[in-house]
TIDOLO-887450 format. One record per atom (N, C-alpha, C): residue in one letter; x, y, z. Coordinates in steps of 0.02 Angstrom, whole numbers, padded with zeros to 5 digits, always signed. Layout:
! TIDOLO-887450
AXYZ/...
! end
This chain:
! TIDOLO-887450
X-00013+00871-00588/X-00038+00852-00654/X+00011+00804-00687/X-00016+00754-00707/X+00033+00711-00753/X+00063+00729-00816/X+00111+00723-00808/X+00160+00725-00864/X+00174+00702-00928/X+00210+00711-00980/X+00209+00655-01015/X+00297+00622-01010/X+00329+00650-00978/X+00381+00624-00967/X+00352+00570-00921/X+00309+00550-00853/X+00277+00509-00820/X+00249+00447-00851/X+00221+00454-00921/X+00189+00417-00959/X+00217+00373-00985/X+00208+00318-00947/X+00265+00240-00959/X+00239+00204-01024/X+00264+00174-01111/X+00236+00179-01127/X+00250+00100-01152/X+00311+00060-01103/X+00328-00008-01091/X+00353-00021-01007/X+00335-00093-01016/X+00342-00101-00928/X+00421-00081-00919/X+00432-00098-00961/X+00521-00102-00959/X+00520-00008-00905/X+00482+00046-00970/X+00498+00113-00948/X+00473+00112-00890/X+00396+00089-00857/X+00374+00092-00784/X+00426+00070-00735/X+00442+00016-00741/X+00516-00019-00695/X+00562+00038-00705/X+00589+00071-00760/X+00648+00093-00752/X+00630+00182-00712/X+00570+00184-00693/X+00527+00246-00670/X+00522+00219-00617/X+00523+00169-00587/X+00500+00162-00506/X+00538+00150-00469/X+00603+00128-00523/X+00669+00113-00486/X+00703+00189-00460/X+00668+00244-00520/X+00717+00308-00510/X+00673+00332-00428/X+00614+00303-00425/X+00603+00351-00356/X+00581+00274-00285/X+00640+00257-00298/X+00675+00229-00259/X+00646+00152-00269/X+00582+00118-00312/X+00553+00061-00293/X+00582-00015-00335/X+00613-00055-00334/X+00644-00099-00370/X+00606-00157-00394/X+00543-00161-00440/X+00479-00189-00453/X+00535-00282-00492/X+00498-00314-00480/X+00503-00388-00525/X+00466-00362-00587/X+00480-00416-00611/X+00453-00408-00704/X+00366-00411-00708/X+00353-00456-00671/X+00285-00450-00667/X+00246-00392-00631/X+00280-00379-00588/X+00244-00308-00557/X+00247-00250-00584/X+00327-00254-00647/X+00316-00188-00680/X+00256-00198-00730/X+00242-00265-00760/X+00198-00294-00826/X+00124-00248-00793/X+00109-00293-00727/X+00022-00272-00721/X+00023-00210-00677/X+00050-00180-00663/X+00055-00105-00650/X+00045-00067-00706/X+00095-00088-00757/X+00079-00069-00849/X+00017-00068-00864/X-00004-00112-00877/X-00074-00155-00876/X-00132-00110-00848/X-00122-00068-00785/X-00191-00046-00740/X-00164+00011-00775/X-00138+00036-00769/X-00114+00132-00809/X-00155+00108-00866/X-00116+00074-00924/X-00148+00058-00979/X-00217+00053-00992/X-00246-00010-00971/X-00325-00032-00967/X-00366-00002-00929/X-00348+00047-00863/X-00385+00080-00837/X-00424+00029-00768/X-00376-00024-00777/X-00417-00089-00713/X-00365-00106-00650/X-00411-00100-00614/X-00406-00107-00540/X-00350-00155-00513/X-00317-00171-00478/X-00255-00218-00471/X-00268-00224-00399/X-00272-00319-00400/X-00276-00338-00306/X-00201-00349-00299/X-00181-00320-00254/X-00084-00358-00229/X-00144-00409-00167/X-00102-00441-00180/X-00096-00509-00107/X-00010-00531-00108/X-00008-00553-00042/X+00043-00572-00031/X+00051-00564+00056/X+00096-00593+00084/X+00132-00587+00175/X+00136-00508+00182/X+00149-00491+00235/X+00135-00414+00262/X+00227-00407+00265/X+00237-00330+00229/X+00284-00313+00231/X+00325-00328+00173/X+00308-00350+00102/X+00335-00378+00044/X+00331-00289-00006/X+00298-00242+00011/X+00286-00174-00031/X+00237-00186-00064/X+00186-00196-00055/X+00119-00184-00088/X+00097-00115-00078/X+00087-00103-00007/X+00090-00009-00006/X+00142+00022-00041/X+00188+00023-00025/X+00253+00053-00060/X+00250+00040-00127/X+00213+00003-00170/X+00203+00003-00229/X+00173+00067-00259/X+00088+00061-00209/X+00050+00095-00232/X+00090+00189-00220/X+00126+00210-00164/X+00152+00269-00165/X+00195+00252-00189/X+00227+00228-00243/X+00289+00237-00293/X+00266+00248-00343/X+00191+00218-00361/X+00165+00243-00428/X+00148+00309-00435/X+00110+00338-00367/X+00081+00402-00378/X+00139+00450-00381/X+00207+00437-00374/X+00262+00479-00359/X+00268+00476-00455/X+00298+00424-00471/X+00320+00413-00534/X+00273+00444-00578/X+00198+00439-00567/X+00145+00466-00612/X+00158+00563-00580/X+00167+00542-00531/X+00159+00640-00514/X+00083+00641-00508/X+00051+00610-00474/X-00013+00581-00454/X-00024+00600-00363/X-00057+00629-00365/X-00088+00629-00284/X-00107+00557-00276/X-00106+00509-00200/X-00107+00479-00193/X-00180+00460-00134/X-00233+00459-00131/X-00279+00452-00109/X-00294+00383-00072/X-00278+00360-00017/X-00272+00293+00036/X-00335+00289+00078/X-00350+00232+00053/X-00415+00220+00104/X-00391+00156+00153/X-00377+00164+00233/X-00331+00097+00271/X-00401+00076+00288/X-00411+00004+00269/X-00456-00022+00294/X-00461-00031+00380/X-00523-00069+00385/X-00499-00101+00455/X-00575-00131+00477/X-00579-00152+00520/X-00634-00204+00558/X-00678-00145+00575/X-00769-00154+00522/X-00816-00106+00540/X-00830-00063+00493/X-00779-00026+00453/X-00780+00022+00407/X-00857+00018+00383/X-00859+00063+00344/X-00947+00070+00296/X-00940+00122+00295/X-00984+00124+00248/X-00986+00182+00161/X-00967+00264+00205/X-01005+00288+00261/X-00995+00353+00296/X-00922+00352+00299/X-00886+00299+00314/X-00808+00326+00323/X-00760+00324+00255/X-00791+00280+00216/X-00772+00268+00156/X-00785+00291+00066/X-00827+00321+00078/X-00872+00358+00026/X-00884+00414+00041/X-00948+00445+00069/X-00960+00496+00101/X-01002+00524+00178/X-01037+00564+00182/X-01071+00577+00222/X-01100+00637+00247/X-01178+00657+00276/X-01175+00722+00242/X-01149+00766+00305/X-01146+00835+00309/X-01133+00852+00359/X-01188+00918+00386/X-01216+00859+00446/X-01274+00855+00479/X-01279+00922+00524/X-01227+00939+00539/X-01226+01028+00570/X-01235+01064+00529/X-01220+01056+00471/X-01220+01124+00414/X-01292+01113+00382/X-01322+01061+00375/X-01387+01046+00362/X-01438+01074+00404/X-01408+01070+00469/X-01460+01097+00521/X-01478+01170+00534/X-01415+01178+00513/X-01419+01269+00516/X-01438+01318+00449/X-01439+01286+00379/X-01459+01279+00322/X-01562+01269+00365/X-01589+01193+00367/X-01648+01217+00416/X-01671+01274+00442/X-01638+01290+00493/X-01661+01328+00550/X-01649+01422+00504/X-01616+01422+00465/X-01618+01484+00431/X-01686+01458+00382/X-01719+01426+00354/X-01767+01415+00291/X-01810+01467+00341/X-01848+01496+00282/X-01928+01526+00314/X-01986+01464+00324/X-01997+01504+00376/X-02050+01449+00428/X-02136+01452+00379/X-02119+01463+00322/X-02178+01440+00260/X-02140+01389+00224/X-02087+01385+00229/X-02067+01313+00169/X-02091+01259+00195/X-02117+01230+00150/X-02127+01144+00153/X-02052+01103+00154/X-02069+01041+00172/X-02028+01011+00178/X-01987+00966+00110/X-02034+00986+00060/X-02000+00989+00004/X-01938+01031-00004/X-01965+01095-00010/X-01909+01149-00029/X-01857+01114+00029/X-01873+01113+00081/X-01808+01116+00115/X-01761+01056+00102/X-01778+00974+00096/X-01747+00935+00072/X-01718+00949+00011/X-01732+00996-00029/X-01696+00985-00092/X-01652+01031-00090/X-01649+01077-00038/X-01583+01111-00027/X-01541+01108+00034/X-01565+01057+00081/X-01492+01022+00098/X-01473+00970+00086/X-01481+00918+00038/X-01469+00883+00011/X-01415+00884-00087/X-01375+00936-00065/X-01328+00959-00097/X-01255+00931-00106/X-01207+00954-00164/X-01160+00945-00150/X-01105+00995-00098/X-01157+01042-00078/X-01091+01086-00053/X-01124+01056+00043/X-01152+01016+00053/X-01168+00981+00122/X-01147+00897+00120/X-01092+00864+00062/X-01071+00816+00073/X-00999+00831+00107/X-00985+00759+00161/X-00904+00773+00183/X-00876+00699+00145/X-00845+00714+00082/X-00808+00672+00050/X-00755+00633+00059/X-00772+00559+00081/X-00721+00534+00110/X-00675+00486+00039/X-00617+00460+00086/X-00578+00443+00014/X-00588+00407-00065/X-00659+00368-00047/X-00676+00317-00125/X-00693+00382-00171/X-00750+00431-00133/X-00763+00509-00171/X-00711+00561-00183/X-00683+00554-00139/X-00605+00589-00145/X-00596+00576-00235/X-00566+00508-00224/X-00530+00513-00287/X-00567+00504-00365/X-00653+00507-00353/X-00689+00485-00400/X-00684+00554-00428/X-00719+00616-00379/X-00724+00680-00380/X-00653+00717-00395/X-00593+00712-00408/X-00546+00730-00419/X-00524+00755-00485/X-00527+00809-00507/X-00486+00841-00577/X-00448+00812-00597/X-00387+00783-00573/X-00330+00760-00599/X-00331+00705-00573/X-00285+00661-00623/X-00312+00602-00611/X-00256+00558-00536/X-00288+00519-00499/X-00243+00514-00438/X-00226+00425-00438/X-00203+00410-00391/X-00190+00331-00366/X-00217+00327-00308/X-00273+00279-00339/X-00312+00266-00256/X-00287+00218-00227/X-00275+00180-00180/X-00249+00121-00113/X-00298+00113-00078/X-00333+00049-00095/X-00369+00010-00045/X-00337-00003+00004/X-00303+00006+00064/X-00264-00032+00088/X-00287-00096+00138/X-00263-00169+00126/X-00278-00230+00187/X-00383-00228+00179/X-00391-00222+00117/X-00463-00262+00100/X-00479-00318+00138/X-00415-00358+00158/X-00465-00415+00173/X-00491-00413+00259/X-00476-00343+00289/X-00493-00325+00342/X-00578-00322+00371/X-00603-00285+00319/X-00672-00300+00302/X-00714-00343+00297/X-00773-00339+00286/X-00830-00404+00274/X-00843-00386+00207/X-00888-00440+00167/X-00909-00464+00110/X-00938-00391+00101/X-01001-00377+00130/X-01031-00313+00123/X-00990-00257+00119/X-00940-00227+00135/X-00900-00185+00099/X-00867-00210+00032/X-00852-00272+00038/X-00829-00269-00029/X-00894-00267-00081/X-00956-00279-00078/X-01017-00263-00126/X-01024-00220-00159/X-01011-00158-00082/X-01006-00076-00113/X-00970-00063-00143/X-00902-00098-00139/X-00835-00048-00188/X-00872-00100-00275/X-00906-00138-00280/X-00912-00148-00367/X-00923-00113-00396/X-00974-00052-00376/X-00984-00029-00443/X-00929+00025-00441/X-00895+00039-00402/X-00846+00093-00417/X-00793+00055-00453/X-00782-00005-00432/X-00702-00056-00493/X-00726-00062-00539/X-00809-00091-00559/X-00837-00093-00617/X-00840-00031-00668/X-00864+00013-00638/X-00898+00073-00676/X-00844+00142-00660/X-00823+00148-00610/X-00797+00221-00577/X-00865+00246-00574/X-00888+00242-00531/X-00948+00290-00510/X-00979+00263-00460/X-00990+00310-00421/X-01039+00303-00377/X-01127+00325-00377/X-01150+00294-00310/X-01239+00324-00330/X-01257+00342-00252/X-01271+00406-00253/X-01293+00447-00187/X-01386+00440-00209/X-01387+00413-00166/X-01489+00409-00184/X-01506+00482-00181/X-01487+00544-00143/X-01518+00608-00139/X-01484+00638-00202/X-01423+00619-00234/X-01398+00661-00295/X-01398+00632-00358/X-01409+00554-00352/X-01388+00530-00412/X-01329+00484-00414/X-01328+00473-00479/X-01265+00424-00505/X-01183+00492-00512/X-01152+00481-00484/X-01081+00527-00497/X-01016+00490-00519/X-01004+00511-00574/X-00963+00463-00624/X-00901+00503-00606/X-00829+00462-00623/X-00772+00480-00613/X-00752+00518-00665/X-00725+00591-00653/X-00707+00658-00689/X-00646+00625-00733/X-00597+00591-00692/X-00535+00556-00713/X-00538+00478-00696/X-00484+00447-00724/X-00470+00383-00725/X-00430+00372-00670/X-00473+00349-00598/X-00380+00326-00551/X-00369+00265-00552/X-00282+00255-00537/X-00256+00207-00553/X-00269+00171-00468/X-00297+00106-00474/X-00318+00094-00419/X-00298+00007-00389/X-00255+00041-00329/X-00228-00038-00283/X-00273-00052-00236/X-00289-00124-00238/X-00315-00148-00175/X-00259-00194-00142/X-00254-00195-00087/X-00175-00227-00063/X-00228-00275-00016/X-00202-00309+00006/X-00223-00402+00064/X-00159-00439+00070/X-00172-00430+00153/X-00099-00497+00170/X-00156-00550+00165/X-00196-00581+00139/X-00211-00634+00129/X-00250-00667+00191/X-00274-00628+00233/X-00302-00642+00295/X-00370-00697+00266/X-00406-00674+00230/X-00451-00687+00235/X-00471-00722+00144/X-00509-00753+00120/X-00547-00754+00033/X-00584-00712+00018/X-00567-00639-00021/X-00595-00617-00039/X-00659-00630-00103/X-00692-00605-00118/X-00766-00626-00157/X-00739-00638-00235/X-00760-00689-00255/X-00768-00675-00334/X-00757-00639-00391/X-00832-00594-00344/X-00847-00531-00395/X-00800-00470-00367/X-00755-00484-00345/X-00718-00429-00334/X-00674-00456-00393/X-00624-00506-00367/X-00568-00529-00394/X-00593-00531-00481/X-00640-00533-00496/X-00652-00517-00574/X-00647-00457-00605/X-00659-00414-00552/X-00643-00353-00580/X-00575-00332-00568/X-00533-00345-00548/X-00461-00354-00543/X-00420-00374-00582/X-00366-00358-00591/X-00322-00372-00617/X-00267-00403-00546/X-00239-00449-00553/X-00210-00501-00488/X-00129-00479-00507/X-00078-00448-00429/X-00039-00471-00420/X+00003-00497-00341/X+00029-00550-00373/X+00065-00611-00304/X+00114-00573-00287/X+00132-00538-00206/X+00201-00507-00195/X+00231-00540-00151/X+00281-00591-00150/X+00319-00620-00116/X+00388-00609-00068/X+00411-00619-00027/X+00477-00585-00013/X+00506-00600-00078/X+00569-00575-00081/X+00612-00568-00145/X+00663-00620-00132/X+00696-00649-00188/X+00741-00673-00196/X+00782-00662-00179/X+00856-00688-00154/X+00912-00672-00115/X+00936-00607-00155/X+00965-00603-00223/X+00977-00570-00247/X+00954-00499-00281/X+00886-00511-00264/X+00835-00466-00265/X+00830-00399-00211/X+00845-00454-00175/X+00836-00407-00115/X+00901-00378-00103/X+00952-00394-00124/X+01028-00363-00131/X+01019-00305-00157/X+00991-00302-00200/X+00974-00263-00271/X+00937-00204-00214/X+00890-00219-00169/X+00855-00172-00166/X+00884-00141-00077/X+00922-00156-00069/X+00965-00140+00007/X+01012-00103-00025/X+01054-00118-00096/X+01094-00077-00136/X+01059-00004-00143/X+01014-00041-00154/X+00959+00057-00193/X+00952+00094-00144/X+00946+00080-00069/X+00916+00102-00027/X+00995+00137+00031/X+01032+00093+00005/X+01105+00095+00066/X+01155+00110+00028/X+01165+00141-00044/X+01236+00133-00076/X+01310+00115-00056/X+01302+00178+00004/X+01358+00191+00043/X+01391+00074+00050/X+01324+00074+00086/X+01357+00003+00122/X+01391-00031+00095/X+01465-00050+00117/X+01501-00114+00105/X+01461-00176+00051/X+01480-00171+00006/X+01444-00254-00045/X+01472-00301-00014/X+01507-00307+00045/X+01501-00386+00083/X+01472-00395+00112/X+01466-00347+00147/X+01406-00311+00205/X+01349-00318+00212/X+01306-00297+00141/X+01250-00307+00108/X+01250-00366+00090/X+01275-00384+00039/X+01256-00471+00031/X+01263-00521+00090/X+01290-00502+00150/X+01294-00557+00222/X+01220-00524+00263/X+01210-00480+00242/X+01154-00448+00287/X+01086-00476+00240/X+01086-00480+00186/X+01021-00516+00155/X+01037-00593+00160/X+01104-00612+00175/X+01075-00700+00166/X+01059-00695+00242/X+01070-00644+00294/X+01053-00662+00364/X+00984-00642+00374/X+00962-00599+00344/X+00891-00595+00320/X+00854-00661+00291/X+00870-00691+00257/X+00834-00731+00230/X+00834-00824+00286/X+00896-00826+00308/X+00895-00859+00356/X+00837-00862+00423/X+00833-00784+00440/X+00792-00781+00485/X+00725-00804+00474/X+00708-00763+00402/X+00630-00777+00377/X+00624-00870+00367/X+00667-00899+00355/X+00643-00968+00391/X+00640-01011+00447/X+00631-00957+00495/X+00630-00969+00564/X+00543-00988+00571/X+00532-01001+00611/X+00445-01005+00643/X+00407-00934+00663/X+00427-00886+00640/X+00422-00818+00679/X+00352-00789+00693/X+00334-00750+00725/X+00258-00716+00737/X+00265-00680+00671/X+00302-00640+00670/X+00313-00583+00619/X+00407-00582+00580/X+00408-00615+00527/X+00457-00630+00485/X+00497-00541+00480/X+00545-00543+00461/X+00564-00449+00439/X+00540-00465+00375/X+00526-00385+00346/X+00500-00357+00311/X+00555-00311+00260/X+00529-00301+00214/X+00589-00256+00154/X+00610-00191+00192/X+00561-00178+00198/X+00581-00117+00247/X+00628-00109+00304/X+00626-00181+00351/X+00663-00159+00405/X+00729-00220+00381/X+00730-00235+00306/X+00797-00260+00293/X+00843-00187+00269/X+00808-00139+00254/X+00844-00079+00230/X+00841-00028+00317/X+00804-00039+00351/X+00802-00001+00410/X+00892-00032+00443/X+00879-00090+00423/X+00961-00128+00488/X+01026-00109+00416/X+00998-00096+00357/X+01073-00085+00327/X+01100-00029+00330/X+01054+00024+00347/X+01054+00103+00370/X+01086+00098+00434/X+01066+00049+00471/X+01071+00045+00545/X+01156+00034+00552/X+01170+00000+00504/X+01239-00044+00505/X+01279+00023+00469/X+01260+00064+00441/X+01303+00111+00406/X+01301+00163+00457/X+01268+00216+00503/X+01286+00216+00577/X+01332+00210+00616/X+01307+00156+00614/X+01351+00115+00686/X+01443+00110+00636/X+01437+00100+00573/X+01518+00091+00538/X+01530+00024+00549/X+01490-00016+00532/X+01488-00092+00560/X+01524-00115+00473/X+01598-00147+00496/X+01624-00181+00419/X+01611-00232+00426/X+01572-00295+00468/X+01560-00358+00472/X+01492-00351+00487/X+01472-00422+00476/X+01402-00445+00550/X+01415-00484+00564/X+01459-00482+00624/X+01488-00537+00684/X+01420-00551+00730/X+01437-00595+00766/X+01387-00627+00832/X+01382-00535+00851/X+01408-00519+00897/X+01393-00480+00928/X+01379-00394+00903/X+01377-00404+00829/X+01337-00345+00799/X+01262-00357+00772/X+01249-00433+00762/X+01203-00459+00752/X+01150-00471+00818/X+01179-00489+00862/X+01148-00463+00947/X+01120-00406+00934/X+01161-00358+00923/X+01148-00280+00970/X+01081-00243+00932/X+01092-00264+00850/X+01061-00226+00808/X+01002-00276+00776/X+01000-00341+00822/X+00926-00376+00770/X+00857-00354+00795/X+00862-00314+00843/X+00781-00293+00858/X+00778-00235+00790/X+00808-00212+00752/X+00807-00178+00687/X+00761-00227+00651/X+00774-00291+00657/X+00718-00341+00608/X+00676-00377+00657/X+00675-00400+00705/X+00644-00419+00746/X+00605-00408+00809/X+00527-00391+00782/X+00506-00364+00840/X+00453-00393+00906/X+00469-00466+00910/X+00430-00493+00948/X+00470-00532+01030/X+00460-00522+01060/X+00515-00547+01118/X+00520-00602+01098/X+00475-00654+01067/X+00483-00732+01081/X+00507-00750+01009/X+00519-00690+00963/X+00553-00698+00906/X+00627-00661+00914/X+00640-00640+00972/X+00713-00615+00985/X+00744-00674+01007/X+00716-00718+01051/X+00749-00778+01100/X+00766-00814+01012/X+00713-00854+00988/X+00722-00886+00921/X+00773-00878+00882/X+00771-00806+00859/X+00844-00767+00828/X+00906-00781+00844/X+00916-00766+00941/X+00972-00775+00942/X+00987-00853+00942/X+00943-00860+00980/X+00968-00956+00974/X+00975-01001+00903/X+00962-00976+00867/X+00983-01013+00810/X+01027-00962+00784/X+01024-00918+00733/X+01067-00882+00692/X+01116-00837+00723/X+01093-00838+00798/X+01150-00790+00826/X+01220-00839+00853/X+01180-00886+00855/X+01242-00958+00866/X+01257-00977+00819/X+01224-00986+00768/X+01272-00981+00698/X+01335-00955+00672/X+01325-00878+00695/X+01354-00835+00677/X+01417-00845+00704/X+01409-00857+00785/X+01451-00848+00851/X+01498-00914+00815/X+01468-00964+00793/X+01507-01019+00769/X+01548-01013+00707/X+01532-00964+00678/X+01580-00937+00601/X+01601-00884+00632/X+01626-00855+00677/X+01675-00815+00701/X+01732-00864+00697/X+01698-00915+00777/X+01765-00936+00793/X+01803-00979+00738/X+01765-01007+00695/X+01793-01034+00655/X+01844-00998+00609/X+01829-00942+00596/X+01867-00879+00561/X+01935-00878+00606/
! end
């Protein structure tokens, strides 16, 4: 149940709430995060894969003290996996018990119930007492036609089961749709949205957030490990590192008791950020010869 200690009532307080359970938001992400609590409206993240758009959405439901309700998209989805669906064994046996004088009236109108729906996550969190954080997650995985269905739930909160009716949301959820940008999503989605851009972070940003995550680590340590981070990400890569596995290699480096990142700690430990063979060769050949070249120069 939400709190009112939870109840952010400036972005300033949301930021200084997402930082306590571990998330280090920019000014704008604390603003329209504010913004969807507040107004009660839907928020698209876009941005490259691996910037915390998920990790947004479970930092809010932590900070709110919010159950967190995730729907992962993917290629195919529709409304049975995403909404609901009824469940067709319990219906059948509901049948086969009716007396063999009912019409087929009586019997449709009693399995066509709520206690014979299997509620999947959009109903999840519509149907929910308390109020939760829903996660679209990677929308743009989908086709146009799923995004049709989710309007009237961003528009309205409610859904419409043709055998039950219109079912309106008990509570208000605070609701992310996340997209690496694969694809243009519709219009009429993006109107009902509220828009935020998540970018990798700034050099110092990301200091900031390897700090939050690694205390322990050396501050030379950390600041040589994010500009070697950021070096890499202007490589040509399949898959750039991600916030995550810039805090996975500073963990990695506190471990191992690593007081530098020489050539040959930067070898041993870059599959920590790098996970593609033909982005390991890349790595080392440029930044690992870099490195090898500010040794010897040292």
């Amino acid at each position: 149940m939400q709190t009112e200690a939870a109840t952010p009532h400036t972005p300033q307080d949301l930021a200084e709430g997402l930082k306590q359970v571990g998330y280090l938001p920019g000014d704008s992400t604390a603003l329209v995060s504010y913004l969807a609590i507040k107004l009660g409206k839907p928020v698209l993240v876009e941005g490259p894969a691996g910037v915390g758009k998920t990790e947004l959405a479970k930092a809010l439901a932590t900070h709110l003290n919010r159950t967190l309700v995730r729907l992962q998209c993917y290629e195919g989805l529709d409304e049975a996996k995403a909404l609901y669906e009824w469940n067709y064994r319990k219906q059948l046996l509901r049948i086969q018990t009716e007396s063999a004088t009912a019409g087929w009236q009586d019997v449709q109108e009693d399995i066509f119930g709520e206690e014979f729906l299997l509620p999947r996550p959009l109903m999840t969190a519509i149907a929910a007492e308390e109020p939760v954080v829903l996660l679209i997650d990677e929308i743009d995985k989908t086709d146009q036609e799923f995004e049709a269905m989710l309007l009237e739930l961003l528009s309205d909160f409610q859904i419409s089961i043709p055998e039950l009716g219109r079912i309106e949301a008990r509570t208000r959820p605070v609701v992310l749709l996340t997209s690496n940008n694969s694809r243009e999503l519709t219009e009429a989605l993006k109107r009902r949205c509220l828009y935020l851009w998540l970018d990798y972070p700034d050099l110092e940003h990301e200091l900031q957030i390897v700090r939050l995550h690694a205390p322990e680590l050396d501050e030379t340590v950390a600041r040589k490990l994010t500009e070697v981070i950021h070096q890499v990400r202007q490589l040509d890569l399949k898959k750039p590192p991600s916030i995550a596995e810039s805090i996975d290699w500073a963990r990695t480096l506190l471990l191992l008791g690593a007081s530098d990142i020489d050539h040959d700690t930067f070898i041993e430990t870059m599959s920590v950020i790098v996970k593609h063979r033909t982005d390991l060769d890349t790595v080392a050949a440029r930044v690992g010869v870099a490195l090898q070249q500010a040794d010897a120069a040292a």
